[in-house]
GUTINU-64250 format. One record per residue: x, y negated, z negated of N, C-alpha, C in turn. Coordinates in pm, whole numbers, padded with zeros to 5 digits, always signed. Last residue first. Example, Ala and Ser with C-alpha at 12.3 -4.5 7.8 and 13.67 -1.06 7.14 Angstrom:
<recs>
+01285+00225-00708+01367+00106-00714+01290-00003-00787;+01319+00569-00780+01230+00450-00780+01320+00330-00780;
</recs>
This chain:
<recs>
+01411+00552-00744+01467+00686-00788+01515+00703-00927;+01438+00282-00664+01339+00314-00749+01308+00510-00746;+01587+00249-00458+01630+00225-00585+01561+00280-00718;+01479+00274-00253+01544+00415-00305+01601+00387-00442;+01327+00079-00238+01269+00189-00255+01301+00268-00287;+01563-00093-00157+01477-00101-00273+01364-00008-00310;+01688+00038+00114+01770-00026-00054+01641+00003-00179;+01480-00056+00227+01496+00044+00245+01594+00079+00111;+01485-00313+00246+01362-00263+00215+01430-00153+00170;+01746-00374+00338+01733-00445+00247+01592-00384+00159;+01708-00333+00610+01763-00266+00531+01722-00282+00431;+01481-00483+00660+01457-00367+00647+01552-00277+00592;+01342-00753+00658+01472-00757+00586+01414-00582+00566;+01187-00828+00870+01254-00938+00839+01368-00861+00780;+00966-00584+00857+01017-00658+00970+01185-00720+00952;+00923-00502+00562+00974-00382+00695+01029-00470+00784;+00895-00783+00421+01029-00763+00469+01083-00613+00564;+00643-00896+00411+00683-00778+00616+00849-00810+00538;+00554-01093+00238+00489-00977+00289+00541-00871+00351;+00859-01230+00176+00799-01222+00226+00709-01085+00155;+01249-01233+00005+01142-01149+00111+01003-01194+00068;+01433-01290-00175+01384-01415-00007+01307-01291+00056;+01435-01027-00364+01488-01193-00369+01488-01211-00221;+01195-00867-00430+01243-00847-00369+01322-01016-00318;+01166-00766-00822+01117-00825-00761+01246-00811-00614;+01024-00485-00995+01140-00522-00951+01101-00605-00839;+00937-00243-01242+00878-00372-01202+01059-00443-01169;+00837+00092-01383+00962-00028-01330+00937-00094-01215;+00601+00138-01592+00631+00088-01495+00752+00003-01476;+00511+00360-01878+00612+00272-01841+00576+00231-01646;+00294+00277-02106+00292+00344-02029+00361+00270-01928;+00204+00125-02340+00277+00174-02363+00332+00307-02261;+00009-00106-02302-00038+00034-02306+00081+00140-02365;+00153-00346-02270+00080-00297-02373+00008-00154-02385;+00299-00310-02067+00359-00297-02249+00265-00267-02309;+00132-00257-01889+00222-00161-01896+00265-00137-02006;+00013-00550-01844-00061-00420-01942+00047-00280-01952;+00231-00669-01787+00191-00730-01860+00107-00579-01985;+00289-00544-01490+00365-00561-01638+00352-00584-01730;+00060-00675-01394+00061-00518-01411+00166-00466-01532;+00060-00902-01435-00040-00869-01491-00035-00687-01532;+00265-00988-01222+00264-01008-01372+00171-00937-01495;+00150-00840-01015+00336-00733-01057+00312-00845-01220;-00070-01068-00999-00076-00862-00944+00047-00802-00982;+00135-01256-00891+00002-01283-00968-00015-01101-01049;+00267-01136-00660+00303-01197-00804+00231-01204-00918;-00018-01124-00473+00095-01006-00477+00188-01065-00636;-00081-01397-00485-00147-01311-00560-00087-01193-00588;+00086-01544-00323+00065-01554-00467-00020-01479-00553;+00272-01413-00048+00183-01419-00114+00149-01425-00263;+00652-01396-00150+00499-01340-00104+00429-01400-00149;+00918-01412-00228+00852-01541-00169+00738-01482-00088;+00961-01150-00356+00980-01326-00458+00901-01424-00352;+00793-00893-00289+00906-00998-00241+00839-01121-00314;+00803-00628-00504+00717-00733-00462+00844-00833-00394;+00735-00264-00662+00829-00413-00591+00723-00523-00500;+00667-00076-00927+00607-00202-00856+00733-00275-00801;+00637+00261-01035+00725+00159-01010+00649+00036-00950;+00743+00571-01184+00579+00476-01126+00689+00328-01136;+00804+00902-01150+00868+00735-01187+00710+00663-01096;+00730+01200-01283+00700+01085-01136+00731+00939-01183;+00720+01389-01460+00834+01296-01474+00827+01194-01377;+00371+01447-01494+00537+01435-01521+00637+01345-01581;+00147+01417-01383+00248+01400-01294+00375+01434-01345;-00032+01450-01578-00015+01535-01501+00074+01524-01401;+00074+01238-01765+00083+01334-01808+00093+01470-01698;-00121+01000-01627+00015+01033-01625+00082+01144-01658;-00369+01147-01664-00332+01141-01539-00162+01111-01537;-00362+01096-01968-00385+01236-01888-00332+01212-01771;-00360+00800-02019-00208+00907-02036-00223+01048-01952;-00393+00569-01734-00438+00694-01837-00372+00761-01873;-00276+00390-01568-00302+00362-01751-00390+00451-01819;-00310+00424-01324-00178+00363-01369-00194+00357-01515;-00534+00550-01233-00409+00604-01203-00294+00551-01272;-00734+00433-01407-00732+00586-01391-00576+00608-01356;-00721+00139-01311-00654+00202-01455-00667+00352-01472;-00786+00185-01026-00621+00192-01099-00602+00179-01247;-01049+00254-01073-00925+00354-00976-00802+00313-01057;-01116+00020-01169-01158+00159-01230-01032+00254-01221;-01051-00166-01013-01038-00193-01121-01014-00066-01198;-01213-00087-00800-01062-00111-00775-01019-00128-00892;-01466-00156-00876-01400+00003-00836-01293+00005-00859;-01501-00385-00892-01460-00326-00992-01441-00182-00979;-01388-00492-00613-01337-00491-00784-01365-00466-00872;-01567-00501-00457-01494-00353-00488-01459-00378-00581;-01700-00764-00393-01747-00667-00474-01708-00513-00489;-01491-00900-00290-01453-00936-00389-01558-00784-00481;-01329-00675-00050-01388-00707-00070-01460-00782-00207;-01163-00494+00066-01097-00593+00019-01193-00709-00010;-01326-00261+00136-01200-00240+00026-01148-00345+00021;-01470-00391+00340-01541-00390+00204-01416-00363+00106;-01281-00342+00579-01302-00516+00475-01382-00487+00381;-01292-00145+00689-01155-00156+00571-01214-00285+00518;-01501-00036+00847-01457-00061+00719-01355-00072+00643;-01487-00244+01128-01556-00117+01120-01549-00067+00924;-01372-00509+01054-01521-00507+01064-01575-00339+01061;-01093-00418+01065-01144-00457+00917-01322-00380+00941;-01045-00279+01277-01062-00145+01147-01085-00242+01027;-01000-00413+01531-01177-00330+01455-01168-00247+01310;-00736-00477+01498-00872-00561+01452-00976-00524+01449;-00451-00311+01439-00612-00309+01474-00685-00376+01395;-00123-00357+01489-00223-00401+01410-00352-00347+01529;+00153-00314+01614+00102-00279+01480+00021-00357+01395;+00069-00341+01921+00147-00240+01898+00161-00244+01687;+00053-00678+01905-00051-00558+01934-00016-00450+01886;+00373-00717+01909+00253-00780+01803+00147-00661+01747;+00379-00658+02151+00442-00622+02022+00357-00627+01900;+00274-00829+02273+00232-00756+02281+00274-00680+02217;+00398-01094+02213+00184-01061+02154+00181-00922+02156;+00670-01082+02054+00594-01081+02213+00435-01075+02154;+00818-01222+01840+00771-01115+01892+00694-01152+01969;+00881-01428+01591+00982-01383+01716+00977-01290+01797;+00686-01429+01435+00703-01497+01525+00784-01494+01633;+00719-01214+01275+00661-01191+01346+00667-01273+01485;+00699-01446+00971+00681-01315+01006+00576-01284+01122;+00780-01774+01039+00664-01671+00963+00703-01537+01020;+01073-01964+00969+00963-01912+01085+00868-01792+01000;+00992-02132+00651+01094-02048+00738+01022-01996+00826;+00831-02320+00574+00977-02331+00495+01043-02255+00564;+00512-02397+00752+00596-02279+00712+00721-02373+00676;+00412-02791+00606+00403-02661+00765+00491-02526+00655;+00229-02524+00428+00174-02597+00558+00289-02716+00540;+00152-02306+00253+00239-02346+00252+00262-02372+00420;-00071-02184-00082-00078-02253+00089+00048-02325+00129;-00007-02133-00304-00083-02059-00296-00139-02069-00110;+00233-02081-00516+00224-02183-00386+00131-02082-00367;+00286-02116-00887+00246-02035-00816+00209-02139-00677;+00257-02267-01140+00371-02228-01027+00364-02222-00896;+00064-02147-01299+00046-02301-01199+00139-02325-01110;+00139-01879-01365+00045-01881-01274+00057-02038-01195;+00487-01803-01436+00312-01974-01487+00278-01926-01357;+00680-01706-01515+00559-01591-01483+00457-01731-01526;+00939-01821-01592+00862-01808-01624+00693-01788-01644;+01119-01715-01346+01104-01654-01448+01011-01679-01550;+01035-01879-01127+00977-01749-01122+00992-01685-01229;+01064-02145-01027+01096-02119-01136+00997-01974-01230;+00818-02153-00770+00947-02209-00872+00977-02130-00970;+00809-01948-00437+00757-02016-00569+00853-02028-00684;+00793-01987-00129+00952-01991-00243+00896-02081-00371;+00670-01822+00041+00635-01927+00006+00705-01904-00156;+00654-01759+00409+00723-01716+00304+00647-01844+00244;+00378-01616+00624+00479-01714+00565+00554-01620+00453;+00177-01397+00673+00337-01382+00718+00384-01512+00731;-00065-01492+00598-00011-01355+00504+00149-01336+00601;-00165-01713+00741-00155-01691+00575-00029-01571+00550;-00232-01584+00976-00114-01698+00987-00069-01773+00809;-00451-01427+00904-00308-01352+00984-00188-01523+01011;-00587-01569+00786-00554-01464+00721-00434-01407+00782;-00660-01724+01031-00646-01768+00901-00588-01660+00804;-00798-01523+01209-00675-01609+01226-00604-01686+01130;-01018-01419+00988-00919-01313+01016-00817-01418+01105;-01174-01637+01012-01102-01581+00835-01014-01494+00939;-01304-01741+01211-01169-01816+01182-01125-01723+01058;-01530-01611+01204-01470-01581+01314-01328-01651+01263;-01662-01714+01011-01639-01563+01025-01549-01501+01113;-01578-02001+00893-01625-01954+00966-01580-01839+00989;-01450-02169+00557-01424-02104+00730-01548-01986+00796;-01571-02219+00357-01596-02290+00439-01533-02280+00591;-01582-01942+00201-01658-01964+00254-01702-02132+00353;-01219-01760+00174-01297-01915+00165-01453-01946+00267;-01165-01511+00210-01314-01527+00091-01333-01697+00134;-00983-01511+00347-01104-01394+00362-01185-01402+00290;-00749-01664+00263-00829-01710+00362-00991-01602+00381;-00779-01753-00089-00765-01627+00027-00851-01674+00162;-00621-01927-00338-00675-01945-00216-00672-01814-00137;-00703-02014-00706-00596-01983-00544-00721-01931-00452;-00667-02089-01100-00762-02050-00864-00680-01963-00804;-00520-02045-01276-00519-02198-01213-00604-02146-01087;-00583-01830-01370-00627-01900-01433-00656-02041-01359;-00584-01584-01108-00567-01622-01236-00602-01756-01235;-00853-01330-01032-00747-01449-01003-00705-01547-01080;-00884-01001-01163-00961-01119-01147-00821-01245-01178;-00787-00701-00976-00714-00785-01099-00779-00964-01088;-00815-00509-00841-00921-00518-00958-00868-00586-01002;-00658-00436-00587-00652-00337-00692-00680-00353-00876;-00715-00659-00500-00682-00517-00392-00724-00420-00512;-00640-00884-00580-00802-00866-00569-00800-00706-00555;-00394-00875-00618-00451-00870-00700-00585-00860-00703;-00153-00688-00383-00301-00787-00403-00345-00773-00544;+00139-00528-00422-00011-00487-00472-00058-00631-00463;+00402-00468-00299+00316-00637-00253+00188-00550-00270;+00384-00109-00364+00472-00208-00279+00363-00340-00260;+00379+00141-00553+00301+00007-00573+00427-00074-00510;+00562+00394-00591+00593+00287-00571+00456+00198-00522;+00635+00727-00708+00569+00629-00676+00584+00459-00643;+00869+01013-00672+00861+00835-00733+00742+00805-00622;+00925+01254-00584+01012+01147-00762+00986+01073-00778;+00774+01527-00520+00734+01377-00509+00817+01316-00653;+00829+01769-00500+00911+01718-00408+00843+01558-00453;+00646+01900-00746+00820+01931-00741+00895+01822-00620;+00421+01839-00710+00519+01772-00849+00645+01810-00820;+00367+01918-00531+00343+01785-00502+00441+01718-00650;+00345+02223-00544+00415+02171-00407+00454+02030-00468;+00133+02207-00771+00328+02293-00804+00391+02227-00669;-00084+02166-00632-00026+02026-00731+00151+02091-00757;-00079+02333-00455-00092+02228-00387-00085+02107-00490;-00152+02590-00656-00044+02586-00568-00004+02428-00447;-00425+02504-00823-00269+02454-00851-00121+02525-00736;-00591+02240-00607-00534+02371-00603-00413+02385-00703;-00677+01919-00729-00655+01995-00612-00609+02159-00692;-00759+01745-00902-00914+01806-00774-00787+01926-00725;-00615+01594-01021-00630+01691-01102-00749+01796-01014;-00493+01402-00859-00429+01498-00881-00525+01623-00918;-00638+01139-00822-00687+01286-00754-00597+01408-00788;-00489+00941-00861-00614+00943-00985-00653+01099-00937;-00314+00940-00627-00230+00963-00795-00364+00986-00894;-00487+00855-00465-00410+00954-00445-00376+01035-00595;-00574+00575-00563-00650+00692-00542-00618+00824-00531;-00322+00467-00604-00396+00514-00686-00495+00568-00691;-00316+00439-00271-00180+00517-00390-00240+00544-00507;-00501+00284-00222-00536+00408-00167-00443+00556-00260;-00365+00029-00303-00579+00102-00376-00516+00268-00361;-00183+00064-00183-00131+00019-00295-00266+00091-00376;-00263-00054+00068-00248+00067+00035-00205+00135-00049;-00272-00320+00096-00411-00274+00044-00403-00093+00041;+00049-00306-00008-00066-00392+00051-00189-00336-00004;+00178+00011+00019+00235-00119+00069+00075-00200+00083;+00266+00344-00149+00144+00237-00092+00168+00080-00068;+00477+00575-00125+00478+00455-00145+00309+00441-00071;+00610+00818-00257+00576+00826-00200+00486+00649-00218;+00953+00968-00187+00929+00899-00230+00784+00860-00126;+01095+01307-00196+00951+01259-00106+00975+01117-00222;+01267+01623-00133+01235+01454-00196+01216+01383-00130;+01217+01800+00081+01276+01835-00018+01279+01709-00161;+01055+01955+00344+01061+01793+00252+01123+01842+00140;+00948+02078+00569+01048+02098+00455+01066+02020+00324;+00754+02041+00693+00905+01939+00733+00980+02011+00638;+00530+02149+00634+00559+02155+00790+00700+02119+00794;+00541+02098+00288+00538+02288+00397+00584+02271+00567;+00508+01860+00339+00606+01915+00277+00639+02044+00350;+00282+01786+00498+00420+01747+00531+00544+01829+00488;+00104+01873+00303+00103+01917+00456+00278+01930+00508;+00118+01714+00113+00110+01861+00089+00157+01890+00219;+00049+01486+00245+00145+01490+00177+00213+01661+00177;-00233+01582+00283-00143+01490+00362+00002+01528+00371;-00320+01627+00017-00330+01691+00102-00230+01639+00269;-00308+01310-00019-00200+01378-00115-00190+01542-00080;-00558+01210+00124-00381+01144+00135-00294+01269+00096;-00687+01355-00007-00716+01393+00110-00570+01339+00159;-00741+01188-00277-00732+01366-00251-00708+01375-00094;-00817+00937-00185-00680+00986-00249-00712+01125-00233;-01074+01016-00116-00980+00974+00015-00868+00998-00015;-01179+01054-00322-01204+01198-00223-01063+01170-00117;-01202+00843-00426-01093+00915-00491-01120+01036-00440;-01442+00693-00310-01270+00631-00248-01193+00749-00336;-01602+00825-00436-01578+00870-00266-01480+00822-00233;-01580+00761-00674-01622+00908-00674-01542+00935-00477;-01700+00510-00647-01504+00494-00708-01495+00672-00660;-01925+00528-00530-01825+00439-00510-01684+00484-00557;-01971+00575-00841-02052+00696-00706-01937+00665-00582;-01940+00391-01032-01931+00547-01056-01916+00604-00882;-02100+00156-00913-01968+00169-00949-01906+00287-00940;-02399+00243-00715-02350+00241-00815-02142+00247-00869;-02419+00067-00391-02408+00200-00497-02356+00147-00628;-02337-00164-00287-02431-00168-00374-02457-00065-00428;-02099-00089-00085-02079-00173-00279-02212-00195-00312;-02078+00249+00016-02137+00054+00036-02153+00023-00112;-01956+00464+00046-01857+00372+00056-01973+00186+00006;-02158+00679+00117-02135+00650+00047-02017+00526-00070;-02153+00546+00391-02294+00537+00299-02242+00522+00142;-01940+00653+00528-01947+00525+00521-02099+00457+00446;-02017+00933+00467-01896+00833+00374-01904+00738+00370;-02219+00973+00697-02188+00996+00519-02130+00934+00409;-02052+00898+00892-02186+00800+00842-02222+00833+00724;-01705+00962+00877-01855+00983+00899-01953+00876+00869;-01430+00755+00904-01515+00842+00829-01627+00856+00881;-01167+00894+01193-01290+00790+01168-01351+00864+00949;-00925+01070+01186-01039+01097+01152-01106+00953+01137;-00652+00892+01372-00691+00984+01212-00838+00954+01297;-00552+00728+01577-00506+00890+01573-00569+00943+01471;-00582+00417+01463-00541+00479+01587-00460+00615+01552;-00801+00410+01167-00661+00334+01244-00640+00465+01347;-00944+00529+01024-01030+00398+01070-00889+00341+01171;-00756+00659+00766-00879+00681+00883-00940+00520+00908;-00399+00557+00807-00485+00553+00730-00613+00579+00847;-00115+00713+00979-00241+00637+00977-00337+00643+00933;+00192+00744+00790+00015+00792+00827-00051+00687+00884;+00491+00787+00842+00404+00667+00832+00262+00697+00896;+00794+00841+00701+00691+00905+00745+00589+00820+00724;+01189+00847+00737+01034+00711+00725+00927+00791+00801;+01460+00949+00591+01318+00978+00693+01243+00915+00634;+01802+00866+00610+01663+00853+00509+01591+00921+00659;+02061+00750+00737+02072+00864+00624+01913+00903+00574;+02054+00537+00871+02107+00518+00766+02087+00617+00641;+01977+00650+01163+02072+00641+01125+02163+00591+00998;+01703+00699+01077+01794+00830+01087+01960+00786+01064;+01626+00444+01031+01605+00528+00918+01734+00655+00917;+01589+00253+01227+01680+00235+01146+01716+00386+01024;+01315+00285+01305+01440+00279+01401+01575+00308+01380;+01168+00244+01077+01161+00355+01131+01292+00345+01228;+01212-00018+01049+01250+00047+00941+01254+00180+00992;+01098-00136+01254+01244-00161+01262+01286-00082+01161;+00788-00049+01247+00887+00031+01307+01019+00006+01318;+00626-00086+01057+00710-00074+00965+00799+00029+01095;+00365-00139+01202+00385-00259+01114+00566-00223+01093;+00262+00099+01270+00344+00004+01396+00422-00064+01335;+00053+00142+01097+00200+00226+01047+00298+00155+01149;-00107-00147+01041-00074+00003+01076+00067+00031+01057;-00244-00395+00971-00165-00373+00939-00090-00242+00935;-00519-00361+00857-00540-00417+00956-00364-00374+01005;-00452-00346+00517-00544-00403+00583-00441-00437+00745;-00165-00099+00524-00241-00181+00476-00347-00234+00520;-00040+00234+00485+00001+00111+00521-00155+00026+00476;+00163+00458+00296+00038+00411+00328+00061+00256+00387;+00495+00620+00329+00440+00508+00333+00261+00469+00418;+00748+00809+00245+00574+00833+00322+00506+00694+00273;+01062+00898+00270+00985+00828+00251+00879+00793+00263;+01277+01116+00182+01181+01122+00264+01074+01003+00189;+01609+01139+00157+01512+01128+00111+01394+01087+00199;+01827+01457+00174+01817+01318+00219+01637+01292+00182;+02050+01670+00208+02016+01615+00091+01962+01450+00104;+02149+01717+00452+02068+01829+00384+01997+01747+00290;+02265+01568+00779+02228+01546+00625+02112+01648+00605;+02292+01568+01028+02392+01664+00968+02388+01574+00845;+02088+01334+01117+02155+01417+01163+02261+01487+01062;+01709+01314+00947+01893+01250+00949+01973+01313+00984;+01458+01424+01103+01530+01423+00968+01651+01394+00980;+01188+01159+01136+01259+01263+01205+01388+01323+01077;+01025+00968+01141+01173+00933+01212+01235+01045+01215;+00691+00992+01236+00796+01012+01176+00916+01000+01244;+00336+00877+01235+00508+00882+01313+00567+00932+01228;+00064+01099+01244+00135+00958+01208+00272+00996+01271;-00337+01104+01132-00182+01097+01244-00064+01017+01216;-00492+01352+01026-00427+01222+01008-00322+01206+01082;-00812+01494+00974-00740+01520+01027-00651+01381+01044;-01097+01659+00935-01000+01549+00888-00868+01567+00941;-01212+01921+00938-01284+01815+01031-01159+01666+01027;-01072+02149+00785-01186+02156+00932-01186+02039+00995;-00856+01871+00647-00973+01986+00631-01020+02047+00794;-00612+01804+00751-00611+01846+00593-00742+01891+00522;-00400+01838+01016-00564+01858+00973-00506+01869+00794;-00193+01637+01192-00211+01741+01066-00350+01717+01001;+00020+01538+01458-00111+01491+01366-00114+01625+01277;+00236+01225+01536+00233+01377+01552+00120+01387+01437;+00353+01041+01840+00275+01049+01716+00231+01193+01694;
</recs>
């Protein structure tokens, strides 16, 4: 694991696959990772990378094994009873600090084309990134517009990133208040790596929608792994220490804020360019991840601010795990 200060005190760690043997012209992929859910999460894709021509660069978000903790400062200014404003002000310090990140990489690796992706609850952090453009240096926005072609919103949550649950309910194991505090996070981790092969997908009916799928339709993501494997890409102190307020029902409206800043302001689009903005989602994910690519499409037309919206056919949450070529395909597609 290799690390890079992006202030005096900050500082982010992460893997990389390294750059593709006797390839010049090859694409660099930087992937935020998600609740609980570390950069470990996406190592058959990393394994795979050099030899199918690509580089897979994978941060560890702060609060995950090798980055900067946040201070007691931050984590003050982070608590959902602040004001909305003040709140959305400190999660879009964190996008500035990602995209410094980024910056980093470029100058240390060379990076020549950068696709730069948020997967899950890192999907918030991508539009924090993308809402921060306009904080930085212009020699550190000229770096970031020239090597970054594409954004990608990978299985966006609809709670994740402000989008109130649609019409017919549904179910999150992390909010049902008749489980016990201690059962939401086993519940949540035997939730979020099924598949669940919702109907007749073209016509976008929320009632469609499988929102619990007991017993599993196909072994779950993961199951074919040792515990200790397992271990190796996930930390369970980084909900309770803070990642669970960002998934929290009272962020939404931060989360709300952040991403119409990043995904539906013309200025902020404007300052990116030509940066392709994109959404993939696996067809048999989680119902809210669907829920979250309808809604996002939905305001895209109407704003008149483009997103290419592409669904991932028999993938899951973890197709990094399950279907990595196949991942790897669809990201570059979105070039």
């Amino acid at each position: 694991m290799q690390k890079t200060k992006v202030t005096e005190n900050i500082e982010f760690a992460y893997h990389d696959s390294g750059a593709p043997p006797d390839k010049d012209d090859y694409c660099s992929i930087i992937v935020i990772h998600g609740y609980t859910y570390h950069s470990g999460t996406f190592s058959r894709m990393s394994q795979q990378a050099s030899s199918i021509g690509h580089r897979l660069i994978l941060p560890n978000r702060r609060l995950y094994p090798g980055s900067t903790p946040y201070t007691e400062e931050e984590s003050k200014a982070f608590d959902l009873t602040n004001p909305t404003e003040e709140v959305a002000k400190a999660f879009l310090k964190e996008g500035e600090y990602l995209l410094l990140f980024v910056s980093n990489l470029i100058e240390k690796h060379s990076l020549k084309k950068v696709i730069l992706v948020g997967w899950s609850l890192g999907t918030m952090f991508l539009c924090s990134a993308i809402g921060s453009i306009t904080t930085l240096t212009d020699d550190t926005k000229s770096r970031l517009l020239r090597t970054i072609r594409a954004f990608v919103f990978w299985d966006p949550p609809a709670t994740v990133i402000g989008i109130p649950s649609p019409p017919s309910g549904g179910w999150t194991p992390l909010f049902d208040e008749t489980l016990a505090a201690e059962q939401k996070g086993q519940a949540f981790g035997e939730w979020v790596v099924q598949y669940y092969p919702h109907p007749e997908m073209e016509k976008k009916d929320c009632y469609n929608l499988i929102y619990k799928m007991a017993p599993p339709v196909k072994p779950p993501t993961f199951s074919d792994i040792p515990v200790k494997e397992l271990l190796s890409k996930i930390d369970l102190s980084a909900g309770p220490n803070g990642d669970s307020r960002f998934v929290n029902l009272l962020f939404q409206p931060v989360a709300n804020k952040i991403k119409d800043l990043a995904l539906f302001t013309p200025g902020i689009r404007e300052a990116w360019h030509d940066t392709s903005f994109n959404i993939i989602y696996g067809e048999e994910t989680i119902y809210n991840v669907v829920w979250a690519a309808w809604q996002l499409e939905a305001e895209a037309e109407r704003t008149g601010l483009p997103l290419k919206i592409g669904g991932i056919p028999g993938a899951n949450h973890f197709p990094m795990h399950d279907l990595p070529k196949v991942t790897f395909d669809t990201l570059l597609a979105c070039l």
